[in-house]
MMTF fields as JSON, N, C-alpha, C and O atoms, coordinates in Angstrom:
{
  "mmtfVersion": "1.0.0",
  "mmtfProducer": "UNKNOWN",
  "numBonds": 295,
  "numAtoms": 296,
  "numGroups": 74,
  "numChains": 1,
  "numModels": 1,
  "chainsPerModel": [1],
  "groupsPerChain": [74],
  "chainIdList": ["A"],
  "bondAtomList": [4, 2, 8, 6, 12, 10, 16, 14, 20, 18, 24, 22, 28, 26, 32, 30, 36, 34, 40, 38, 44, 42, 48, 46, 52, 50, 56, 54, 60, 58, 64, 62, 68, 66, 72, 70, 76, 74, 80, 78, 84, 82, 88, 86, 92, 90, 96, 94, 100, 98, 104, 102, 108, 106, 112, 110, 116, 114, 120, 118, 124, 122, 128, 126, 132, 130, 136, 134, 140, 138, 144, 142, 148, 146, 152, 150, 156, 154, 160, 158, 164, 162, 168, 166, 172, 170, 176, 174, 180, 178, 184, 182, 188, 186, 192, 190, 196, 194, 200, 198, 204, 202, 208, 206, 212, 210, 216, 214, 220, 218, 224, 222, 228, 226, 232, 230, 236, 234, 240, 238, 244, 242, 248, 246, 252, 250, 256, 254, 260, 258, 264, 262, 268, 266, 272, 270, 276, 274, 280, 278, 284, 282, 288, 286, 292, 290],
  "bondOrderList": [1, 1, 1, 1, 1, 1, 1, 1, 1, 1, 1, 1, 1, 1, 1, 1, 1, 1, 1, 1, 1, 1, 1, 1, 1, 1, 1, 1, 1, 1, 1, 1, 1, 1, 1, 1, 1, 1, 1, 1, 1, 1, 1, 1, 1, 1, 1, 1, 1, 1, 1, 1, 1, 1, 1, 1, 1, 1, 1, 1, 1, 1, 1, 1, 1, 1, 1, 1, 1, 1, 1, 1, 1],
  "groupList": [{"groupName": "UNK", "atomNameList": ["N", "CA", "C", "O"], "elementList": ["N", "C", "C", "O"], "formalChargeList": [0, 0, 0, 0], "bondAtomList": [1, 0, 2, 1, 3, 2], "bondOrderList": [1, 1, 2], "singleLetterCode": "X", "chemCompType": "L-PEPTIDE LINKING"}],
  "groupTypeList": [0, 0, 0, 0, 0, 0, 0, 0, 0, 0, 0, 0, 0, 0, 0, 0, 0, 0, 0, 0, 0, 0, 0, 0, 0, 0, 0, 0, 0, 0, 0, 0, 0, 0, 0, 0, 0, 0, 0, 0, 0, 0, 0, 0, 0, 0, 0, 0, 0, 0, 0, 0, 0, 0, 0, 0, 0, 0, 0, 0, 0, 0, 0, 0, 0, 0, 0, 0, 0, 0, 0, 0, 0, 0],
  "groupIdList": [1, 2, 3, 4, 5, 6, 7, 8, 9, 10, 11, 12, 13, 14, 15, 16, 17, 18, 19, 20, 21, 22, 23, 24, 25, 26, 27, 28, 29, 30, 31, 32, 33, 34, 35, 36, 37, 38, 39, 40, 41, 42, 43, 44, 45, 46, 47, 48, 49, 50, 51, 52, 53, 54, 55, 56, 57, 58, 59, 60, 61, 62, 63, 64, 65, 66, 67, 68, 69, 70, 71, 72, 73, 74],
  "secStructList": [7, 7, 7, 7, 7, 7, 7, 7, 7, 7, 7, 3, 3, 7, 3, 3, 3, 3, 3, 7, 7, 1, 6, 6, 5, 7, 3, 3, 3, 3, 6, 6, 1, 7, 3, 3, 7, 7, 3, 3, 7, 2, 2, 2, 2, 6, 6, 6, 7, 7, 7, 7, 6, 6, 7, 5, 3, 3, 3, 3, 7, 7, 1, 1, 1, 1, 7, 7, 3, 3, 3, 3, 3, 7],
  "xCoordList": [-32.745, -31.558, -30.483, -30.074, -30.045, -29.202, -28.216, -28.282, -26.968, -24.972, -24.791, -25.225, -23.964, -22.97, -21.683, -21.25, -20.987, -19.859, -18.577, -17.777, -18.709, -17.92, -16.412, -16.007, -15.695, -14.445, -13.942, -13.863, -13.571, -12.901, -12.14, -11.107, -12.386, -11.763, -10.387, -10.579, -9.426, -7.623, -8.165, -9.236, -7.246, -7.259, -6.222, -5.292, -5.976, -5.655, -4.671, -5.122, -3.641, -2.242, -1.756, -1.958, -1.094, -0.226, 1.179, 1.062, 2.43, 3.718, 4.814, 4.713, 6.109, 6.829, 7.673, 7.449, 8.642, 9.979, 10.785, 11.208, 11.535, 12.782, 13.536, 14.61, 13.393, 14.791, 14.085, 13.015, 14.712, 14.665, 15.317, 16.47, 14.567, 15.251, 15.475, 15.032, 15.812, 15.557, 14.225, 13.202, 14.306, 13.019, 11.814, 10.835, 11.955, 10.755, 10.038, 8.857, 10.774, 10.412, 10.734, 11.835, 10.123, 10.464, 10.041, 9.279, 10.601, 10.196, 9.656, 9.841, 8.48, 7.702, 7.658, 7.625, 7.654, 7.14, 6.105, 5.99, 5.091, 3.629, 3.495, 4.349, 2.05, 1.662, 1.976, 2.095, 2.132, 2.004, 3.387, 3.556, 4.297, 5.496, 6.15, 7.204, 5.865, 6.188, 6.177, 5.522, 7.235, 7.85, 7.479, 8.044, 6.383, 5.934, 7.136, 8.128, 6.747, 7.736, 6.715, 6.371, 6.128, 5.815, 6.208, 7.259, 5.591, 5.911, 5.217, 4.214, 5.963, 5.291, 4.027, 4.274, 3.027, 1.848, 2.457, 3.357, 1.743, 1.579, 1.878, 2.8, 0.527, 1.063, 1.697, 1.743, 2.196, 3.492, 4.586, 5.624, 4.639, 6.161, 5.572, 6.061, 4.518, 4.375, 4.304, 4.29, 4.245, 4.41, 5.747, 5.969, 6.391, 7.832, 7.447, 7.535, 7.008, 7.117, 7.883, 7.87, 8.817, 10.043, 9.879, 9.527, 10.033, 9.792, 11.028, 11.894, 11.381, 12.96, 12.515, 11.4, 13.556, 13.536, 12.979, 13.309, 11.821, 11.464, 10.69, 10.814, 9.651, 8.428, 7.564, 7.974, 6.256, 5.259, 4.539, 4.525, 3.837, 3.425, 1.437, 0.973, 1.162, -0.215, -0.125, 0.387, -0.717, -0.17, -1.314, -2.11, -1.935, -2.713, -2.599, -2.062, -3.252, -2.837, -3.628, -4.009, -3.98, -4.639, -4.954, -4.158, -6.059, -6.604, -6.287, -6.241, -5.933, -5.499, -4.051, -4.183, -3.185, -2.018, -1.104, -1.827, -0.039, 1.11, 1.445, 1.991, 1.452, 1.648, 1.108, -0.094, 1.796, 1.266, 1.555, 2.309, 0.962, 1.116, 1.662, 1.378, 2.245, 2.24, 1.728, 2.234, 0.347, -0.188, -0.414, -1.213, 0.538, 0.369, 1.37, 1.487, 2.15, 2.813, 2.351, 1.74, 2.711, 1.454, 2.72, 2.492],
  "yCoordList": [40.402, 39.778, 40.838, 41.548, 40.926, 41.897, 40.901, 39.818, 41.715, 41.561, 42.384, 43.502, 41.468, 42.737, 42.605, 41.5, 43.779, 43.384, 43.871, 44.805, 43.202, 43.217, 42.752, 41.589, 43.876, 43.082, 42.606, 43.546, 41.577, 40.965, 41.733, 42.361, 41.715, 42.356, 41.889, 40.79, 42.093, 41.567, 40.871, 41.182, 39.993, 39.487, 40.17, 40.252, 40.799, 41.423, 40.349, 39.436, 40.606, 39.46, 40.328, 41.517, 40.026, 40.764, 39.732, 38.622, 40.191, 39.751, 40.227, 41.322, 39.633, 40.786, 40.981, 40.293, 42.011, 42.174, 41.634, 41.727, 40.8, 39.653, 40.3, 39.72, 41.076, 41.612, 42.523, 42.417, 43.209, 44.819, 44.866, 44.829, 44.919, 44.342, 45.61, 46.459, 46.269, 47.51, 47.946, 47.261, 48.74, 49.691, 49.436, 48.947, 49.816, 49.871, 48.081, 47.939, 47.04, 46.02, 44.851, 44.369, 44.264, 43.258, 41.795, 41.167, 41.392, 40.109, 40.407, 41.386, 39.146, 39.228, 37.898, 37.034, 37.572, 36.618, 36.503, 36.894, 35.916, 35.98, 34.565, 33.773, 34.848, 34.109, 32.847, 32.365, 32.224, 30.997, 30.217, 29.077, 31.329, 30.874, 30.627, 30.018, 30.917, 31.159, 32.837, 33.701, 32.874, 34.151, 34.796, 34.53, 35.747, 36.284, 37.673, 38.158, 37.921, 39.022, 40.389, 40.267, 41.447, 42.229, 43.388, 43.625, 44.557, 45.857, 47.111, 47.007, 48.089, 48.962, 50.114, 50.826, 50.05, 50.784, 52.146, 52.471, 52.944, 54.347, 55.509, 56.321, 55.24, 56.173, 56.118, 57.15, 55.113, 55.089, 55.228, 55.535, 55.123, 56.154, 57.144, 57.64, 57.953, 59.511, 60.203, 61.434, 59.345, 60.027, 59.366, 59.706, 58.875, 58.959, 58.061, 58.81, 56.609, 55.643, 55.11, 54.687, 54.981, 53.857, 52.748, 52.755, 51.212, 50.435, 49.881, 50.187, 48.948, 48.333, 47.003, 46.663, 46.228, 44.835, 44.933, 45.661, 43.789, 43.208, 44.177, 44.291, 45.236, 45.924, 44.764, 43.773, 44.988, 44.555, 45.414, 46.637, 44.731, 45.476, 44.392, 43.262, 45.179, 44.899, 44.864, 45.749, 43.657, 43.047, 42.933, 42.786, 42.939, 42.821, 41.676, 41.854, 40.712, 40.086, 39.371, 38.218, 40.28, 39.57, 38.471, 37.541, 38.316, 37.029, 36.433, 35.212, 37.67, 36.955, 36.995, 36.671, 37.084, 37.509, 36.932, 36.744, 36.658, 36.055, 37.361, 37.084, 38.859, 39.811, 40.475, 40.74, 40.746, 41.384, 43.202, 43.877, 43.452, 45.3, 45.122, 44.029, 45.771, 46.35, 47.777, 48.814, 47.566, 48.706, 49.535, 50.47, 49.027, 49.476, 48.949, 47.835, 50.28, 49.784, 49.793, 50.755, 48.372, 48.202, 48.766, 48.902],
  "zCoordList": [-11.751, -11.239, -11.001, -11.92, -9.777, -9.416, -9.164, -8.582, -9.924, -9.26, -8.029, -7.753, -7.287, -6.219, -6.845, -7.172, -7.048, -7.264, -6.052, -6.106, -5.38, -4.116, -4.07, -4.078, -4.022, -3.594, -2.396, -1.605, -1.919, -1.55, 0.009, -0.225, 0.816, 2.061, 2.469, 2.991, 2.49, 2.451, 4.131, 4.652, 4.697, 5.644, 6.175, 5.372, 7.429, 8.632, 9.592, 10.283, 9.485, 10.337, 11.26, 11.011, 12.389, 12.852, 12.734, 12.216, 13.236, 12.898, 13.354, 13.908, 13.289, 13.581, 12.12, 11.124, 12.194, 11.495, 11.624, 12.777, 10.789, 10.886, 9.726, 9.568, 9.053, 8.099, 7.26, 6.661, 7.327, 6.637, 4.819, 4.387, 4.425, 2.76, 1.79, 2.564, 0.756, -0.284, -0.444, -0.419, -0.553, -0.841, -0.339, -0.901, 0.805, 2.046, 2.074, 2.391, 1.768, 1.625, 2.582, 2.316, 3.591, 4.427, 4.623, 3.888, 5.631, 6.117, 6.994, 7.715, 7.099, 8.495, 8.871, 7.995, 10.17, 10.693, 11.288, 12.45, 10.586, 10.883, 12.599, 12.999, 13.145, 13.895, 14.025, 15.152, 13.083, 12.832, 12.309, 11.875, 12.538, 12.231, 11.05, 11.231, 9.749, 8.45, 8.337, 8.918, 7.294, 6.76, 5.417, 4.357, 5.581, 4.567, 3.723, 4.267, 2.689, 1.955, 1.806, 0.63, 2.242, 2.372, 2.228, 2.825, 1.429, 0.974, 2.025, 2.731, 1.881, 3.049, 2.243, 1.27, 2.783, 1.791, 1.963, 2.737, 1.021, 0.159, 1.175, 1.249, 2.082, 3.265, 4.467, 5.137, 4.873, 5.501, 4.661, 5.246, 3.742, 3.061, 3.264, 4.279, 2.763, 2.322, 3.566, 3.586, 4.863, 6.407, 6.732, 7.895, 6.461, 6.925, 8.204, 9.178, 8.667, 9.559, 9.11, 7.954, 9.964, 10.428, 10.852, 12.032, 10.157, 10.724, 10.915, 10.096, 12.033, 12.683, 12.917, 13.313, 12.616, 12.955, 14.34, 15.276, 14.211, 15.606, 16.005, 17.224, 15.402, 15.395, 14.998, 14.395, 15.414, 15.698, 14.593, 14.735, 13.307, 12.612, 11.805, 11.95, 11.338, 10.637, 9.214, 8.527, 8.737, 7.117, 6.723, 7.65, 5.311, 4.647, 3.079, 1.986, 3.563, 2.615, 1.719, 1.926, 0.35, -0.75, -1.052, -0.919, -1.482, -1.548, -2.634, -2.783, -3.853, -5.112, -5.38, -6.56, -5.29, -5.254, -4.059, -3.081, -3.853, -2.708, -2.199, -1.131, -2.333, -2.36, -0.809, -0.805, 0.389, 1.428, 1.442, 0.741, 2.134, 2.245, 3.616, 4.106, 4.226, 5.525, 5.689, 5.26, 6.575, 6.835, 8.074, 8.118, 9.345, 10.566, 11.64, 12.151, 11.837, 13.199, 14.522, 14.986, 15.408, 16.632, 17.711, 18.913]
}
């Protein structure tokens, strides 16, 4: 009897920026018209991307947790 122990692949949103909050932390307005609270991942701080209200960006959002990443400006 074999385990996989597989985690879980985050689901992939696109959205825009609706408010720019402290510490690299925003609002998004996802597809569907609700407003997620989202943090900006590891290496977009450590490369210095700028994100501005009303960018078009790529969210990642855990399956276990209410918790999104932002991981890509489109």
């Amino acid at each position: 009897m074999t385990e996989t122990n597989e985690t879980p692949t985050p689901n992939k949103i696109t959205g825009t920026v609706v408010e720019s909050l402290p510490n690299t932390e925003f609002k998004v307005q996802i597809e569907d018209g609700s407003i997620m609270h989202v943090y900006m991942s590891g290496k977009m701080k450590f490369n210095r991307i700028r994100v501005l209200v009303g960018d078009k960006v790529e969210i990642e959002v855990n399956p276990y947790e209410g918790k999104s990443r932002l991981t890509r400006r489109l």
